[in-house]
N, C-alpha and C positions, 0 to 999 in steps of 0.2 A: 660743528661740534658733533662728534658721534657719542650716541647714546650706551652708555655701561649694558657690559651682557645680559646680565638679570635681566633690568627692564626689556630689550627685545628678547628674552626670552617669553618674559610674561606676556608680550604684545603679541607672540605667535601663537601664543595657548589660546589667548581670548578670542583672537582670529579665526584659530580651528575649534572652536566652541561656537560661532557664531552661525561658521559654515556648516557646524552640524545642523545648529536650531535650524537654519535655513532651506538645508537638507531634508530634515523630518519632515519641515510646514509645505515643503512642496511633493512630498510623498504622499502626505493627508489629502488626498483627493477629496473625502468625502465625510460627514458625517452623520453618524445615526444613533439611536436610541436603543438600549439593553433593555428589555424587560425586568423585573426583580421581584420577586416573591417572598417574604418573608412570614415564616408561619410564627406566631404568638401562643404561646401553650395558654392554656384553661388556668384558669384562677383554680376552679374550683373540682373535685375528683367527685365527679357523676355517675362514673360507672356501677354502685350499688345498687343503683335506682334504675328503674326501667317505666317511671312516671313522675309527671310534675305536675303539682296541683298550686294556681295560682291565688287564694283564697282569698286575696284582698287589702286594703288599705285605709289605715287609716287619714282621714284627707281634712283637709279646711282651706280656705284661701275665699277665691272668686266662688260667687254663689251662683254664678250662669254658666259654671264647668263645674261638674261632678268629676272630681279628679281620681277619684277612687275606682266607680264604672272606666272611666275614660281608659285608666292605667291596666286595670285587667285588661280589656277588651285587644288593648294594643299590645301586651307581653305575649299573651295566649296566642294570636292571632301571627307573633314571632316564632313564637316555637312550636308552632304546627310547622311551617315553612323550614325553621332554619335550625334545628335542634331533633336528635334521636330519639329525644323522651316523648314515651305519649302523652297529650295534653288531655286533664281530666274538667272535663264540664260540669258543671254543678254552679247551684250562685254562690256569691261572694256571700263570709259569712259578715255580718253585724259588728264587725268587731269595736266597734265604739263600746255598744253595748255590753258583750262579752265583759271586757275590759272595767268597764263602771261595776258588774256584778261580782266580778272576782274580790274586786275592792273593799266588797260590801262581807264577802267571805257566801258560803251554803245558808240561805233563807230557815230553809229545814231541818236536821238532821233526818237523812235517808232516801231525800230526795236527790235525782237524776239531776245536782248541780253544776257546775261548771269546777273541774277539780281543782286544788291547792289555790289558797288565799293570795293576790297579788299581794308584791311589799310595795304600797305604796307609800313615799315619803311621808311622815307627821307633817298636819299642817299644808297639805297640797290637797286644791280640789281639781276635781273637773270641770274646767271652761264651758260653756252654755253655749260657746262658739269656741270653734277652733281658727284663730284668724293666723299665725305667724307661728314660728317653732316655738316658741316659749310655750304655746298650749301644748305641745305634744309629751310634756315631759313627764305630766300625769298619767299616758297612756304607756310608757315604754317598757313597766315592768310586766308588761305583757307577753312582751317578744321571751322574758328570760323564765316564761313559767313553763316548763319542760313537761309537767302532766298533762297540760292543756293540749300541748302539742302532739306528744305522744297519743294519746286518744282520739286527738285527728286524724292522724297517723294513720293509728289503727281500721279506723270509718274506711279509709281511701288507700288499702291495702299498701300502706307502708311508702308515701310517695317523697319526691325533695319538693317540701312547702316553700312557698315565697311568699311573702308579707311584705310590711315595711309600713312607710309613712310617706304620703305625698301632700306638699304645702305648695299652693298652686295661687299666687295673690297680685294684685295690681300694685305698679309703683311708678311713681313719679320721680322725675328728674329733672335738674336744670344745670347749665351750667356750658364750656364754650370747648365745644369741638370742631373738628377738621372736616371740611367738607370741600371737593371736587369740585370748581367753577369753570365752565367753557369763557374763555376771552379772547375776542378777535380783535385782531391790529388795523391798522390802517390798508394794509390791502388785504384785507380778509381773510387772513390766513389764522385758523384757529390752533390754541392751545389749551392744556387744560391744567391748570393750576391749583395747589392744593389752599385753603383760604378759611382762617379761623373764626368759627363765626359762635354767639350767642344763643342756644337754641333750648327752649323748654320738649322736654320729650315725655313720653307716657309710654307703660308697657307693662310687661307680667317676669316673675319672680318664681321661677319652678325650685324645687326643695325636694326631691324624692330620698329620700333611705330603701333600700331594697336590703331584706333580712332574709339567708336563707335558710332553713331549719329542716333537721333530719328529720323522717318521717315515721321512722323506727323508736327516735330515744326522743327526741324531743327539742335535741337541743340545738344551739345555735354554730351552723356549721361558717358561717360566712357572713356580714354587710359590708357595704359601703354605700356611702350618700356623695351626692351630686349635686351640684349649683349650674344653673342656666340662670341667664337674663337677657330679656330682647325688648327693646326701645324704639321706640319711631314718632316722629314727629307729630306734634297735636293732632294738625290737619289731618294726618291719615289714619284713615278709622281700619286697624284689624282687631277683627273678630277675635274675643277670647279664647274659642276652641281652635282657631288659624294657631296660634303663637303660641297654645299647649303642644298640639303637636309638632311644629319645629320645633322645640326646644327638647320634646321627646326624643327627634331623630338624631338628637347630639348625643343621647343617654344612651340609646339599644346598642351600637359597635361595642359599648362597655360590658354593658348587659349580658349581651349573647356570648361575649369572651369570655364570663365568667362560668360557665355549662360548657363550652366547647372551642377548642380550638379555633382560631380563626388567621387568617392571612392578610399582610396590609401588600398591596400591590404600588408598587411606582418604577422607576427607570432611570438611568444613567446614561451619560450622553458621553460618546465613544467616537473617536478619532479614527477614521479606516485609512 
């Protein structure tokens, strides 16, 4: 029985389609890798500014990490390296403090006080401990007192402030994740199998807000907040200042993209 034109027509196409793909796969000799650059514009327009003053945070969490020291020490110590702006040293100010006195309103009239009354909510006090974000919500109308900042400002000849708020706290976990098991057969040939197991874990809970505020007016040019969390099983003991900073090195690519320009680097895989 011979087969109707169509179909060998369609059977010659597939044919010479096949012989192409054939063709191509035996031309690819070889393969390799393209590099790829791709630049990420700045969040935030820096060029007014020819200094950043990082004046600190307000923190609570772990009481064996100073989150506040911690977090200057490591921004500052980025943009010296990695950013145009010159970095202005001075200490961190008080701000806990600041923040409870503005509250309170000028002690005096005429005294050298802290300017314009925070709006703190009715009814809202300041925690005695800062354990979790729910305390920091007494301190927030801090960030949007524009005279306070301005006259920081002023002190530090006009720089872009950075504040914010870091919650830096221990947490526990339990409950049944995936974990990687070596298992060898009968002739000892290993495999590594993934395998769900029960496992209680303990770890730390990072919370930053980074606020950035013009150093001219006062006011709030820019934040954004962050979540990290990192876990490890009972038995392994890391240190609370270890797993502040990993969890920091997930926050700075953001960080520093937000002041300047930055580049994610990777590659594509290319057929020669």
């Amino acid at each position: 029985m011979t087969a109707p034109n169509g179909t060998r027509a369609l059977r010659g196409v597939s044919l010479a389609l096949a012989g192409a793909t054939l063709a191509a796969a035996a031309a690819c000799t070889s393969i390799y890798e393209v590099p790829i650059d791709t630049p990420i514009q700045a969040k935030l327009d820096v060029t007014p500014f020819s200094r950043v003053h990082v004046v600190g945070f307000i923190s609570g969490g772990a009481e064996d990490v100073d989150a506040n020291m911690e977090t200057v020490r490591l921004l500052r110590s980025q943009l010296r390296t990695k950013s145009r702006l010159r970095v202005i040293e001075a200490d961190p100010l008080p701000l806990q403090q600041v923040a409870r006195d503005q509250a309170k309103g000028p002690a005096t009239p005429g005294r050298d006080a802290a300017p314009a009354q925070a709006d703190v909510p009715a009814g809202m006090a300041f925690p005695e401990k800062i354990l979790d974000e729910k305390d920091l919500e007494a301190y927030e109308p801090l960030f949007a007192n524009a005279a306070y900042w301005k006259k920081i400002g002023e002190e530090f000849q006009q720089p872009l402030i950075v504040t914010g708020t870091v919650i830096f706290r221990p947490h526990q976990a339990s409950g049944i994740v995936t974990q990687e098991r070596e298992v060898y057969d009968n002739f000892g040939r290993r495999t590594v199998v993934p395998m769900r197991v029960y496992m209680e874990r303990k770890g730390y809970i990072l919370r930053p807000k980074l606020v950035f505020i013009d150093g001219r007016t006062g006011a709030v040019l820019y934040q954004e907040s962050y979540r990290e969390e990192r876990l490890y099983p009972t038995q392994q003991n890391v240190p609370a200042l270890s797993s502040f900073f990993e969890q920091m090195d997930a926050v700075l690519p953001s960080f520093l993209n937000t002041l300047s320009t930055t580049r994610v680097r990777g590659s594509r895989t290319m057929l020669k």
